[in-house]
mmCIF file of the N, C-alpha and C atoms, coordinates in Angstrom:
data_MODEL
# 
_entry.id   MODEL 
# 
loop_
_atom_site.group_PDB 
_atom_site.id 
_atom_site.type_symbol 
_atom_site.label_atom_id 
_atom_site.label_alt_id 
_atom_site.label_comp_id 
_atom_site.label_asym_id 
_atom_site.label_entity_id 
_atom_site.label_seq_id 
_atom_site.pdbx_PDB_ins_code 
_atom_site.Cartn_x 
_atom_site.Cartn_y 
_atom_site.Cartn_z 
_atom_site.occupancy 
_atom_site.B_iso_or_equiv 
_atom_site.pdbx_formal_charge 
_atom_site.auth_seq_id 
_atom_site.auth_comp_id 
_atom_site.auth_asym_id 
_atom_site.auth_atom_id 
_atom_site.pdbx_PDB_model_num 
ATOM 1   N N  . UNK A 1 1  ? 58.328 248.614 26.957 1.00 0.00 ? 1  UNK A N  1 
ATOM 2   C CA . UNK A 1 1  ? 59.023 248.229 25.746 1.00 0.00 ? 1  UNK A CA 1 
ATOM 3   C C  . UNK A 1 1  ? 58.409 248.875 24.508 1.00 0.00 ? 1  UNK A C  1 
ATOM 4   N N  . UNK A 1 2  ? 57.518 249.595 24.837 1.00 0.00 ? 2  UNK A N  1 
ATOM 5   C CA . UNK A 1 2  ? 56.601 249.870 23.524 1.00 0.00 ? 2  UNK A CA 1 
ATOM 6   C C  . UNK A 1 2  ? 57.653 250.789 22.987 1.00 0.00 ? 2  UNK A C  1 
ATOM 7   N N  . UNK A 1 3  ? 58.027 251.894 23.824 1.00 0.00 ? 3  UNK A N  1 
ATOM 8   C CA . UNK A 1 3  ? 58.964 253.112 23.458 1.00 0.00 ? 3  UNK A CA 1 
ATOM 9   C C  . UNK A 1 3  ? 60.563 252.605 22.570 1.00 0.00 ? 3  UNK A C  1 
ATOM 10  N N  . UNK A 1 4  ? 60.562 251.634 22.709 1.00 0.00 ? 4  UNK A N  1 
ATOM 11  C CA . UNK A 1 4  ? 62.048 250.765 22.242 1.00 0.00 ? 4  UNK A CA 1 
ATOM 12  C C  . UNK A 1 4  ? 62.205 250.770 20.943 1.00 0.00 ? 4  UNK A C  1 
ATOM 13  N N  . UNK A 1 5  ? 61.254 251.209 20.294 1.00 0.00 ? 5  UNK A N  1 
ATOM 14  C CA . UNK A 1 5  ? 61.643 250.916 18.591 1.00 0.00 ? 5  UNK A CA 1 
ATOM 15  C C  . UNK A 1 5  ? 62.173 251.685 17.831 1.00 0.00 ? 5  UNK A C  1 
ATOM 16  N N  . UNK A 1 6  ? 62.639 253.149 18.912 1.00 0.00 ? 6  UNK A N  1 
ATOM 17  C CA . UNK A 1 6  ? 64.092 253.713 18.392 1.00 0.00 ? 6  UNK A CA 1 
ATOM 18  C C  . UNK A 1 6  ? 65.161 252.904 18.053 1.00 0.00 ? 6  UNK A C  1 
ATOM 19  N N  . UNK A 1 7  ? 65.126 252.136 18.932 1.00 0.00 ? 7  UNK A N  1 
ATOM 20  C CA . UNK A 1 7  ? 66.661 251.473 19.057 1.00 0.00 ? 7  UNK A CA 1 
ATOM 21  C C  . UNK A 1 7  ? 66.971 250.790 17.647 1.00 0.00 ? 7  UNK A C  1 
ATOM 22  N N  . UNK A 1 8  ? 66.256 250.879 16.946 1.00 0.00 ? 8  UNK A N  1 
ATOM 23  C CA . UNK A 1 8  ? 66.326 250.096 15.345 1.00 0.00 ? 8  UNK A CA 1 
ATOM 24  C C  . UNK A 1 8  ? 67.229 250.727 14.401 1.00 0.00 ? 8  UNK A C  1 
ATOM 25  N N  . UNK A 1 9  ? 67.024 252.048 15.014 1.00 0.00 ? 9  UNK A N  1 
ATOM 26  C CA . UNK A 1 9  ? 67.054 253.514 13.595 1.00 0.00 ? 9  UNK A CA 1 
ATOM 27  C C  . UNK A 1 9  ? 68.500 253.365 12.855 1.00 0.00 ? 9  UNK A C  1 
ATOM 28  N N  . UNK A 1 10 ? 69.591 253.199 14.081 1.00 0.00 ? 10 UNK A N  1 
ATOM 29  C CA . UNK A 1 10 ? 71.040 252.827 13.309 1.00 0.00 ? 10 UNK A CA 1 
ATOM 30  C C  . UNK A 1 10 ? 70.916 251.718 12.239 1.00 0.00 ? 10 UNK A C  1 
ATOM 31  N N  . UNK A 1 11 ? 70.457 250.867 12.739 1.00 0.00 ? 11 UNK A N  1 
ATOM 32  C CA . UNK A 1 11 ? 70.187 249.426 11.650 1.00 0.00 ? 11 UNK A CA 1 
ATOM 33  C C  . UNK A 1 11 ? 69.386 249.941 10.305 1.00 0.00 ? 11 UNK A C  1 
ATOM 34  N N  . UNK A 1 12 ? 68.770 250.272 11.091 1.00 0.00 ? 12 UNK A N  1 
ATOM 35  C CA . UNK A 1 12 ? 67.252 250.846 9.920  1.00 0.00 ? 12 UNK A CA 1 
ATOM 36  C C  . UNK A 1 12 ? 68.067 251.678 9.186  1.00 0.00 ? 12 UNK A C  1 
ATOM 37  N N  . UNK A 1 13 ? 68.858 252.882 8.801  1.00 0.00 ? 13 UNK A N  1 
ATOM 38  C CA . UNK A 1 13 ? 69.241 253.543 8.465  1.00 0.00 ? 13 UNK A CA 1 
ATOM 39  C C  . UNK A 1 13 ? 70.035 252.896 7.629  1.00 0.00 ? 13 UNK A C  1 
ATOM 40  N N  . UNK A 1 14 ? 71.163 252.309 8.160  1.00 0.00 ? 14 UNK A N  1 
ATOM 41  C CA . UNK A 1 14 ? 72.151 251.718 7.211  1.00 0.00 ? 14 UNK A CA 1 
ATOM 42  C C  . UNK A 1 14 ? 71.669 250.359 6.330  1.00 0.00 ? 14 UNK A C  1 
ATOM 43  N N  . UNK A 1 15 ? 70.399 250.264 7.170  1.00 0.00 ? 15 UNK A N  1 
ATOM 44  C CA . UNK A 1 15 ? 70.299 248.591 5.635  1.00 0.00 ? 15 UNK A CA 1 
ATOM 45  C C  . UNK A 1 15 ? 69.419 249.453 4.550  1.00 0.00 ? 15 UNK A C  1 
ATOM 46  N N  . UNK A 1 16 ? 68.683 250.634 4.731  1.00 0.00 ? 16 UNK A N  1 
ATOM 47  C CA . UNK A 1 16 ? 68.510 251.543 3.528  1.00 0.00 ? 16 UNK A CA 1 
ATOM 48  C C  . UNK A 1 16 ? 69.243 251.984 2.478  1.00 0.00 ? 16 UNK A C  1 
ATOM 49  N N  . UNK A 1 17 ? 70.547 252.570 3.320  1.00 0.00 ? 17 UNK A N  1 
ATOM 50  C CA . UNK A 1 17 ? 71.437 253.149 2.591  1.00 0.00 ? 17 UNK A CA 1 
ATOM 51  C C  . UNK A 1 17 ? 71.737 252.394 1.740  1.00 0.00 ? 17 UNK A C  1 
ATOM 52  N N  . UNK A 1 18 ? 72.473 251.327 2.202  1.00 0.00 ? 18 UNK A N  1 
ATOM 53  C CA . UNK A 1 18 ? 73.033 250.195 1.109  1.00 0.00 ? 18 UNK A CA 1 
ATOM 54  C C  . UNK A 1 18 ? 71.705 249.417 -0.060 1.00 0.00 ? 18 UNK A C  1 
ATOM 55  N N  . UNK A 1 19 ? 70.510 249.753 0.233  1.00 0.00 ? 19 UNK A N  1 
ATOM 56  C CA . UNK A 1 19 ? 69.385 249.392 -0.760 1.00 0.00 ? 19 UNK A CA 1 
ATOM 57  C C  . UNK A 1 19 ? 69.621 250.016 -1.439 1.00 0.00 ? 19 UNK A C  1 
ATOM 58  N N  . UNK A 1 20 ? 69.183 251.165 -1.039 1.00 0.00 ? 20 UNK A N  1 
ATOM 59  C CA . UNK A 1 20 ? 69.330 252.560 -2.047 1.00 0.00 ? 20 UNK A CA 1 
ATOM 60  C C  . UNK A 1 20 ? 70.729 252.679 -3.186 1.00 0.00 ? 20 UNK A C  1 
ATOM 61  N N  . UNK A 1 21 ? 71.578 252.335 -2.506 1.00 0.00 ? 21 UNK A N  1 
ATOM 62  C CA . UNK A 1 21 ? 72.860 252.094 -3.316 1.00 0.00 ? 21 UNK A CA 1 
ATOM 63  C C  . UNK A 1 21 ? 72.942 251.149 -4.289 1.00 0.00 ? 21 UNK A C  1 
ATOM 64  N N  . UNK A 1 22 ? 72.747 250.146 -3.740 1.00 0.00 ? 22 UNK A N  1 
ATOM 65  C CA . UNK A 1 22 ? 72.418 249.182 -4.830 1.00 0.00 ? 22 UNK A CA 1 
ATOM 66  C C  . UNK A 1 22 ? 71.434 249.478 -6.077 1.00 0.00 ? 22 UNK A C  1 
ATOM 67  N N  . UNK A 1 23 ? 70.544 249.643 -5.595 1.00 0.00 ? 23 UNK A N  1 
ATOM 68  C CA . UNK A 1 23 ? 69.487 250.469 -6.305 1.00 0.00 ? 23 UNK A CA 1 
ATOM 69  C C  . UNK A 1 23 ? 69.854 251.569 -7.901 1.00 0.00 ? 23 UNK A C  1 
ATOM 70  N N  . UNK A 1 24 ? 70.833 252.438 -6.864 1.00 0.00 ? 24 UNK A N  1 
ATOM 71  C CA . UNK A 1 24 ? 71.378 253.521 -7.799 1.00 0.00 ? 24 UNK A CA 1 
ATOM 72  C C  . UNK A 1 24 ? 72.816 253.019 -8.634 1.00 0.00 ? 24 UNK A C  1 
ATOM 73  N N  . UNK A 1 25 ? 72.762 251.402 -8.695 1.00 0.00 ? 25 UNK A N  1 
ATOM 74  C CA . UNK A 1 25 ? 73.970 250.784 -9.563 1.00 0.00 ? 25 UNK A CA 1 
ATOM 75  C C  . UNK A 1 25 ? 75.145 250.885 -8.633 1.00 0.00 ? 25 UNK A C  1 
ATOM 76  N N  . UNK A 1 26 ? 75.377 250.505 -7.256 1.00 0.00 ? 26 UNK A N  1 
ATOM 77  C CA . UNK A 1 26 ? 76.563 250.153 -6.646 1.00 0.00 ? 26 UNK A CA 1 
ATOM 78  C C  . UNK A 1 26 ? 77.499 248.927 -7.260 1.00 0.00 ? 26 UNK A C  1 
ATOM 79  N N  . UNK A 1 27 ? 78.596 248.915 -7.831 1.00 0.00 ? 27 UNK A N  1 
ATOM 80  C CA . UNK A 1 27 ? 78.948 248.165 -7.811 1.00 0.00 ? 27 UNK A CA 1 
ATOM 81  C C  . UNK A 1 27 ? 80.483 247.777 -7.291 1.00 0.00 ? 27 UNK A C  1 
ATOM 82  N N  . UNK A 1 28 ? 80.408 247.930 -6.346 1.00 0.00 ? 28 UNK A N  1 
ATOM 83  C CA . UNK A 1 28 ? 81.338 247.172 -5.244 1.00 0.00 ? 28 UNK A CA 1 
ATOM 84  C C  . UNK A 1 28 ? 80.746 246.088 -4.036 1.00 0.00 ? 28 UNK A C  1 
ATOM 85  N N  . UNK A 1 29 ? 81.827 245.723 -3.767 1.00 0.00 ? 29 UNK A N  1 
ATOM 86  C CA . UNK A 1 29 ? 81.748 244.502 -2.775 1.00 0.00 ? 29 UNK A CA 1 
ATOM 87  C C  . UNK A 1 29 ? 81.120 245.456 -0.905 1.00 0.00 ? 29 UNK A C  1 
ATOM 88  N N  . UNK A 1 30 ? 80.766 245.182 -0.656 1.00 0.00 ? 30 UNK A N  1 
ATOM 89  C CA . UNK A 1 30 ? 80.305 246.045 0.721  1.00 0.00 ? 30 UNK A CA 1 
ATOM 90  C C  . UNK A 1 30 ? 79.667 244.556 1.935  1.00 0.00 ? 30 UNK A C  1 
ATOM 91  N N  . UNK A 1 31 ? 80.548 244.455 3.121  1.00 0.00 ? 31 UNK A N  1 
ATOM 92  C CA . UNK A 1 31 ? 80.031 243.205 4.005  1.00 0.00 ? 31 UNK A CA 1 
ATOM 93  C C  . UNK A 1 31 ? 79.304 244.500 4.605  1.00 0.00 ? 31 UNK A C  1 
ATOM 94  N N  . UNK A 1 32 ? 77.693 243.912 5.171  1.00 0.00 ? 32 UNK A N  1 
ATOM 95  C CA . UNK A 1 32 ? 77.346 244.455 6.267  1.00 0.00 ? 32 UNK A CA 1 
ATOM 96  C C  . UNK A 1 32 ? 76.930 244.002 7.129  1.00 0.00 ? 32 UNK A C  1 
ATOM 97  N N  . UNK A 1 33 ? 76.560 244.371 9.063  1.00 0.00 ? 33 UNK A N  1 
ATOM 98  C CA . UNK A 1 33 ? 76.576 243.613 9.797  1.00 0.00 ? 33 UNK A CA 1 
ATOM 99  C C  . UNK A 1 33 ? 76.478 244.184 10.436 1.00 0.00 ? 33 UNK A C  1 
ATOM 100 N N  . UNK A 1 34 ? 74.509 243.468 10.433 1.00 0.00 ? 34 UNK A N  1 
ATOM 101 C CA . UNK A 1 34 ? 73.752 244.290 11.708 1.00 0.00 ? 34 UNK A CA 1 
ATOM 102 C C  . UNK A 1 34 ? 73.966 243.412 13.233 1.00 0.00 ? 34 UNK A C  1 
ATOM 103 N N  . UNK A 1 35 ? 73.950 244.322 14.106 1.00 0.00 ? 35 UNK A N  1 
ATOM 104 C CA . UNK A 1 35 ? 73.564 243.399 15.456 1.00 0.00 ? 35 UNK A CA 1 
ATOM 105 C C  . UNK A 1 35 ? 72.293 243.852 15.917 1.00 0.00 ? 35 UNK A C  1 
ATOM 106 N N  . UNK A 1 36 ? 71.160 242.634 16.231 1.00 0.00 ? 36 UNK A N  1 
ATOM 107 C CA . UNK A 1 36 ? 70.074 242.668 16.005 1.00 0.00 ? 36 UNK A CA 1 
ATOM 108 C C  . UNK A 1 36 ? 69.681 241.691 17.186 1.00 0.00 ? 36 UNK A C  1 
ATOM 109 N N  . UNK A 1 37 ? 68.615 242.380 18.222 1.00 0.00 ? 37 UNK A N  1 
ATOM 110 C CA . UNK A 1 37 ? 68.101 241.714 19.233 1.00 0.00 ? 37 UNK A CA 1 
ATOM 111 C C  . UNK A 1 37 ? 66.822 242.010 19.114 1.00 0.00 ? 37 UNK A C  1 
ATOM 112 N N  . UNK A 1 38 ? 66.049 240.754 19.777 1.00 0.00 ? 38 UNK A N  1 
ATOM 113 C CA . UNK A 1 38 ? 64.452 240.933 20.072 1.00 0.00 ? 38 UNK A CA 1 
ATOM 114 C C  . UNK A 1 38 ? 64.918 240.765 21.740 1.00 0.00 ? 38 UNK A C  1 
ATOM 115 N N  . UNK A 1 39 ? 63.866 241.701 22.184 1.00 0.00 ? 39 UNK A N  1 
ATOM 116 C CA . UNK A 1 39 ? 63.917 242.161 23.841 1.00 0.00 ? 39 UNK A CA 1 
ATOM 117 C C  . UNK A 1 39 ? 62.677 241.208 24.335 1.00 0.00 ? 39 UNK A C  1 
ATOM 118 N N  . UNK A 1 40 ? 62.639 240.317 24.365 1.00 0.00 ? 40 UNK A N  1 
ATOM 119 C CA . UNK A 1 40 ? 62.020 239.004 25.111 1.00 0.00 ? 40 UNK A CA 1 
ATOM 120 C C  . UNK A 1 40 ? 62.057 239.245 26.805 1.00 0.00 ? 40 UNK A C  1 
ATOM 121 N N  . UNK A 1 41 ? 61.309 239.088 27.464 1.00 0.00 ? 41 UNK A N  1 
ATOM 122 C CA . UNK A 1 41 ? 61.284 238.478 29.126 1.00 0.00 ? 41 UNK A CA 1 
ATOM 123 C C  . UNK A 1 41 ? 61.087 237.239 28.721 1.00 0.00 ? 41 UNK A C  1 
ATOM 124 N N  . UNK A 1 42 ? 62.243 236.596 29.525 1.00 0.00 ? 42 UNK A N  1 
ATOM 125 C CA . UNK A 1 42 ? 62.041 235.058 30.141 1.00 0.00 ? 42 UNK A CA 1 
ATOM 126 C C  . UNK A 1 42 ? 62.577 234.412 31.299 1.00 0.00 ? 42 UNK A C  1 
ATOM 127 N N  . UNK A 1 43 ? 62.503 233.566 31.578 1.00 0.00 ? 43 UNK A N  1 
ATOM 128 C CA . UNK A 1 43 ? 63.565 232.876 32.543 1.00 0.00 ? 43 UNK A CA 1 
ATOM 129 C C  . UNK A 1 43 ? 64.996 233.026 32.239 1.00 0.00 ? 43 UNK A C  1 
ATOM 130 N N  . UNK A 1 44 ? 65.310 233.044 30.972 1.00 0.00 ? 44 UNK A N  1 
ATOM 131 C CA . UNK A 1 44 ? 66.441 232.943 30.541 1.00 0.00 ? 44 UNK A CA 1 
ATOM 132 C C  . UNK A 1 44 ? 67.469 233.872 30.224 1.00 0.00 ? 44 UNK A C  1 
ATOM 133 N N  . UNK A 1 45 ? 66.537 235.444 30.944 1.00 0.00 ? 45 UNK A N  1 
ATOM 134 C CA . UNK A 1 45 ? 67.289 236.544 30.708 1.00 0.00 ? 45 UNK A CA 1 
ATOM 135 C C  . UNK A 1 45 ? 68.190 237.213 31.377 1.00 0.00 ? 45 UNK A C  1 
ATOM 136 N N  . UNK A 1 46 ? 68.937 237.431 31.391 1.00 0.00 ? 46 UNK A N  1 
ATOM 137 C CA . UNK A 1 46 ? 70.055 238.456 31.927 1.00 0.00 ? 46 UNK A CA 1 
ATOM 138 C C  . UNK A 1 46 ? 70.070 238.976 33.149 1.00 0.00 ? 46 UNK A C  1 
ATOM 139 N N  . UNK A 1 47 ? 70.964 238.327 34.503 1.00 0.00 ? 47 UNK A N  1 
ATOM 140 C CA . UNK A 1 47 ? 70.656 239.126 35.489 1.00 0.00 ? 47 UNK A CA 1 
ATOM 141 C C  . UNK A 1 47 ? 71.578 239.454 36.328 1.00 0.00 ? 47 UNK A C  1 
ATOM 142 N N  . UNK A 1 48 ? 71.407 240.662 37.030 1.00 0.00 ? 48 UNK A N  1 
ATOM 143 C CA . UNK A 1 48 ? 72.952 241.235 37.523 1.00 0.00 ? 48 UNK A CA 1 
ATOM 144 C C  . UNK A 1 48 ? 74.022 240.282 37.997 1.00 0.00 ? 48 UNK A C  1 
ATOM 145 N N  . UNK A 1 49 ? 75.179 240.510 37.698 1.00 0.00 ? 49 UNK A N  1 
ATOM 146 C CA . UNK A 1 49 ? 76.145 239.041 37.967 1.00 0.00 ? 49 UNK A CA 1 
ATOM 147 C C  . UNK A 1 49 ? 76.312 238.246 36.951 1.00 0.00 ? 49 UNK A C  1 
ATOM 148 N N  . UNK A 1 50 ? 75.170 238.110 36.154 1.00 0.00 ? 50 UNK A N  1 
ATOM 149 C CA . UNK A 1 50 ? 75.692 237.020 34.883 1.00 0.00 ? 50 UNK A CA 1 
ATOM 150 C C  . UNK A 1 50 ? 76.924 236.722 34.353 1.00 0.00 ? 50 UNK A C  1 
ATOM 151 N N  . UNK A 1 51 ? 77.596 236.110 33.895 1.00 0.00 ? 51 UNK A N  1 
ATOM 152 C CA . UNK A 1 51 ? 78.608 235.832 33.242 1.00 0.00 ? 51 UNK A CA 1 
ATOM 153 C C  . UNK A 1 51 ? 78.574 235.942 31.814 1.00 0.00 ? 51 UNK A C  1 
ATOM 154 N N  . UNK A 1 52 ? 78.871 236.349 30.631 1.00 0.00 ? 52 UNK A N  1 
ATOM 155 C CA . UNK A 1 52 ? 78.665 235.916 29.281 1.00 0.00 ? 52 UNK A CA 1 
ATOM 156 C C  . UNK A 1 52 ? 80.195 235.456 28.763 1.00 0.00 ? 52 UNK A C  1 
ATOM 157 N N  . UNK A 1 53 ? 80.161 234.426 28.097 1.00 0.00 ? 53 UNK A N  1 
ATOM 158 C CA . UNK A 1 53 ? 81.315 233.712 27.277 1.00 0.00 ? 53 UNK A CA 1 
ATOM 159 C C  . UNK A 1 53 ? 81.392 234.004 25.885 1.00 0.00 ? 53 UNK A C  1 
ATOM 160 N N  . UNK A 1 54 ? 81.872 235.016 25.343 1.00 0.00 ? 54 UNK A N  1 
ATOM 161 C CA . UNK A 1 54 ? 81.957 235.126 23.614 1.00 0.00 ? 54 UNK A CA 1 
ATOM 162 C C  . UNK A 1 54 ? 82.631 233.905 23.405 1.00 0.00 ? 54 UNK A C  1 
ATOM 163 N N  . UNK A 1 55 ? 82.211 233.418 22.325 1.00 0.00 ? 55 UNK A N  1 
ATOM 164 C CA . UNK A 1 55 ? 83.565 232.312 21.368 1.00 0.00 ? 55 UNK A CA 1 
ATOM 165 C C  . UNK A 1 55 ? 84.600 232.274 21.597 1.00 0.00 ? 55 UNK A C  1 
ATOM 166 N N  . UNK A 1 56 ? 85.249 233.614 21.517 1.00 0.00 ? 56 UNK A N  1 
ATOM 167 C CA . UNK A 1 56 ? 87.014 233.664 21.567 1.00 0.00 ? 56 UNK A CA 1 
ATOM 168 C C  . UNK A 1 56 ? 87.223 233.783 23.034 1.00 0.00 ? 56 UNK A C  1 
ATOM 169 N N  . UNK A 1 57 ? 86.186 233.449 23.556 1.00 0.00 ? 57 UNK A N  1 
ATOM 170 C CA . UNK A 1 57 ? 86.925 233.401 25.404 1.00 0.00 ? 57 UNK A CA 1 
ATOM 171 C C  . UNK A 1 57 ? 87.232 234.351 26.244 1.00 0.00 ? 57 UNK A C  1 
ATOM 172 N N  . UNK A 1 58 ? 85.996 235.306 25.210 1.00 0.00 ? 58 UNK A N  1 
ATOM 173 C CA . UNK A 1 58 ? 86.504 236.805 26.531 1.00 0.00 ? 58 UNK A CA 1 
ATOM 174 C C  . UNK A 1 58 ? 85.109 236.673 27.029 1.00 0.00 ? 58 UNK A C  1 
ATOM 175 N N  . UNK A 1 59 ? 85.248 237.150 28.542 1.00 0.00 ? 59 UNK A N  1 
ATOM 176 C CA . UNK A 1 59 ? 84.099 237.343 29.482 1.00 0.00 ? 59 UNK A CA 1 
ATOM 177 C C  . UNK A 1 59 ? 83.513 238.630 29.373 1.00 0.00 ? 59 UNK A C  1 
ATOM 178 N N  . UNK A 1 60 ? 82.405 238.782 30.110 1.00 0.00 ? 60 UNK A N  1 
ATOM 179 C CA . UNK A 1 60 ? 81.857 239.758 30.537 1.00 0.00 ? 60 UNK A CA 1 
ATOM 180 C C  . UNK A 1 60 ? 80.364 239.450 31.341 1.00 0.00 ? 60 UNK A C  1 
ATOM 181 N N  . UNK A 1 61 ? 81.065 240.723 32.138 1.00 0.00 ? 61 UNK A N  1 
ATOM 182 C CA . UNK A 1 61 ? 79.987 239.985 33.804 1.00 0.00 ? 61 UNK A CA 1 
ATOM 183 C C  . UNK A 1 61 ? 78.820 241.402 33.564 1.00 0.00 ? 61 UNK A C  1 
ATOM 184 N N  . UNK A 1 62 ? 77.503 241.117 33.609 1.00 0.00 ? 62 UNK A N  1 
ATOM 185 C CA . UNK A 1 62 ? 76.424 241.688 33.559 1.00 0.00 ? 62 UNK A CA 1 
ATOM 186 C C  . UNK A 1 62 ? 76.415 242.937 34.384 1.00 0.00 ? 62 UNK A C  1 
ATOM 187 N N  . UNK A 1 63 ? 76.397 243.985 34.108 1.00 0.00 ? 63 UNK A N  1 
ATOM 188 C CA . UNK A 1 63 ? 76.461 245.096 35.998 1.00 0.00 ? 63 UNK A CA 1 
ATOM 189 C C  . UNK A 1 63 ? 75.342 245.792 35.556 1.00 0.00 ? 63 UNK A C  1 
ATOM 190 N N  . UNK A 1 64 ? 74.804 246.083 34.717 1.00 0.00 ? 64 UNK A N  1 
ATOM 191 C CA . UNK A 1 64 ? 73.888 246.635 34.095 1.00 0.00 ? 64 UNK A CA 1 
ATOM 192 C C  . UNK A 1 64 ? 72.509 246.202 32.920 1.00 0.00 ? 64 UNK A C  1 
ATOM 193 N N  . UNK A 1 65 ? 71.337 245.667 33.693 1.00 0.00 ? 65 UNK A N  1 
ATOM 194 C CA . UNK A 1 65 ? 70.917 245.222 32.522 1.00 0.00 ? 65 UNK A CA 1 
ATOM 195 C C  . UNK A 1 65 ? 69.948 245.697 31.761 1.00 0.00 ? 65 UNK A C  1 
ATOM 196 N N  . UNK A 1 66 ? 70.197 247.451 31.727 1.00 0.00 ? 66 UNK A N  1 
ATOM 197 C CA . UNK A 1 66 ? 69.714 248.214 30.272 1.00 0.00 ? 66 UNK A CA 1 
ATOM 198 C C  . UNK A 1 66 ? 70.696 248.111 29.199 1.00 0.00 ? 66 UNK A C  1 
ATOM 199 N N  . UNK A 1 67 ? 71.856 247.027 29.673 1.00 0.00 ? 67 UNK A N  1 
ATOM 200 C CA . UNK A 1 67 ? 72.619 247.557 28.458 1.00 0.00 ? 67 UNK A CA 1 
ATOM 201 C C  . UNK A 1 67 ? 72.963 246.619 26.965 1.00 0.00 ? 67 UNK A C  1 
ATOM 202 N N  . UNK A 1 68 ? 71.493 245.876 27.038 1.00 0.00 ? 68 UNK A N  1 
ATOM 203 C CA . UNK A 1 68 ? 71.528 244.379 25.845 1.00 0.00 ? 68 UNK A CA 1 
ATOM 204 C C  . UNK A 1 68 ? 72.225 245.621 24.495 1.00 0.00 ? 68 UNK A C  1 
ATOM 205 N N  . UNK A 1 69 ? 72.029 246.544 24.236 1.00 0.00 ? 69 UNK A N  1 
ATOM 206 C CA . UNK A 1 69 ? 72.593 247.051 22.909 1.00 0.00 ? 69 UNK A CA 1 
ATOM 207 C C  . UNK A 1 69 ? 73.988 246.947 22.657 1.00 0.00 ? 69 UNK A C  1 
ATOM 208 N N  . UNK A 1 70 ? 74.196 246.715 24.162 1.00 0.00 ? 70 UNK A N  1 
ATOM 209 C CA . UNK A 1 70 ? 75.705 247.368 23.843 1.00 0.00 ? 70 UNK A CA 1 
ATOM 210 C C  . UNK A 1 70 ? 76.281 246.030 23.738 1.00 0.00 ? 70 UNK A C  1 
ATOM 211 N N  . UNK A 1 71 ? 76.007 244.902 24.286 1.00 0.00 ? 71 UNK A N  1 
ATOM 212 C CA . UNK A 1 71 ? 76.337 243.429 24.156 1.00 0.00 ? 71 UNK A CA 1 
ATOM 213 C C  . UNK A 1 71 ? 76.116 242.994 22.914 1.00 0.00 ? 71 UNK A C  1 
ATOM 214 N N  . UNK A 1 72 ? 74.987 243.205 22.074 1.00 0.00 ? 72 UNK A N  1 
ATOM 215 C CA . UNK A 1 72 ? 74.472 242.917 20.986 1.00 0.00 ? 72 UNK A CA 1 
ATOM 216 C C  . UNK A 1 72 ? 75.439 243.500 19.767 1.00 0.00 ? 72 UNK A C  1 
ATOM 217 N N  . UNK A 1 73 ? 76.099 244.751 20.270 1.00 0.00 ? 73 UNK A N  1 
ATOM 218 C CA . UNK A 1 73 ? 76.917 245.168 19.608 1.00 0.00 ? 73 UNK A CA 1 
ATOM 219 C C  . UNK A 1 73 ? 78.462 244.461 19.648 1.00 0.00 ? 73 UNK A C  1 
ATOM 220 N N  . UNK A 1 74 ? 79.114 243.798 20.787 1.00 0.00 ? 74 UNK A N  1 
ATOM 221 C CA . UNK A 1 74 ? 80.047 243.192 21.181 1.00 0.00 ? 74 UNK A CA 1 
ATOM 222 C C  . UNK A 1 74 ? 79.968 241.703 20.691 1.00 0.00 ? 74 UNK A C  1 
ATOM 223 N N  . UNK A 1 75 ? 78.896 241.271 20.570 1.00 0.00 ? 75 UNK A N  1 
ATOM 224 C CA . UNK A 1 75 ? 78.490 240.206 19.547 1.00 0.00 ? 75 UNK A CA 1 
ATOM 225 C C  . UNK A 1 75 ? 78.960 240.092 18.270 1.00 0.00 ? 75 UNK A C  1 
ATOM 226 N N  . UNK A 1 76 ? 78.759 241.462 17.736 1.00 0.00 ? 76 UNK A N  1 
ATOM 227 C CA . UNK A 1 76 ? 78.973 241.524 15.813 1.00 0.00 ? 76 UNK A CA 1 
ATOM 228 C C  . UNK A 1 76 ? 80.718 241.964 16.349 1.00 0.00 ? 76 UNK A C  1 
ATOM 229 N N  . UNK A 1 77 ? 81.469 242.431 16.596 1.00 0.00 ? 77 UNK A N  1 
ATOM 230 C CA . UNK A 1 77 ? 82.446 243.417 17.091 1.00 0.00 ? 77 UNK A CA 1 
ATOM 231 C C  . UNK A 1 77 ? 83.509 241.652 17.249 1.00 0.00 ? 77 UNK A C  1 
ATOM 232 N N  . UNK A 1 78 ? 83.116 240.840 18.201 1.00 0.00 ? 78 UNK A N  1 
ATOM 233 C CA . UNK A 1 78 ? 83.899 240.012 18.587 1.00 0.00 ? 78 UNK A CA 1 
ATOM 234 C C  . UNK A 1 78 ? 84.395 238.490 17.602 1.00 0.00 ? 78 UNK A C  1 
# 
């Protein structure tokens, strides 16, 4: 996990931009919306087969579990 702290850089990048903007007198309305995970081992983590339930009642069954980014992203998305 040490190598993982690429995975920030999209986030990292865009909550700059919009500093910086602000910064340089933005003045418009702008929502932003990071999806943001800490990569924890536990009992409670993710394992092939899982089921996940978004809010609005769509599924999705685990087949892969390098792929928390892309869930994390389906999180903000849904």
């Amino acid at each position: 996990m040490t190598a993982m702290k690429a995975d920030m850089g999209g986030a990292g990048t865009i909550t700059g931009g919009l500093g910086l903007s602000i910064i340089r007198g933005l003045d418009k309305r702008v929502k932003l919306i990071l999806c943001c995970a800490e990569n924890m081992i536990s009992g409670r983590a993710l394992k092939l087969g899982d089921i996940i339930t978004y809010k609005n009642g769509k599924t999705v069954e685990i087949m892969n579990t390098d792929a928390e980014g892309r869930l994390v992203l389906a999180d903000g998305l849904i």
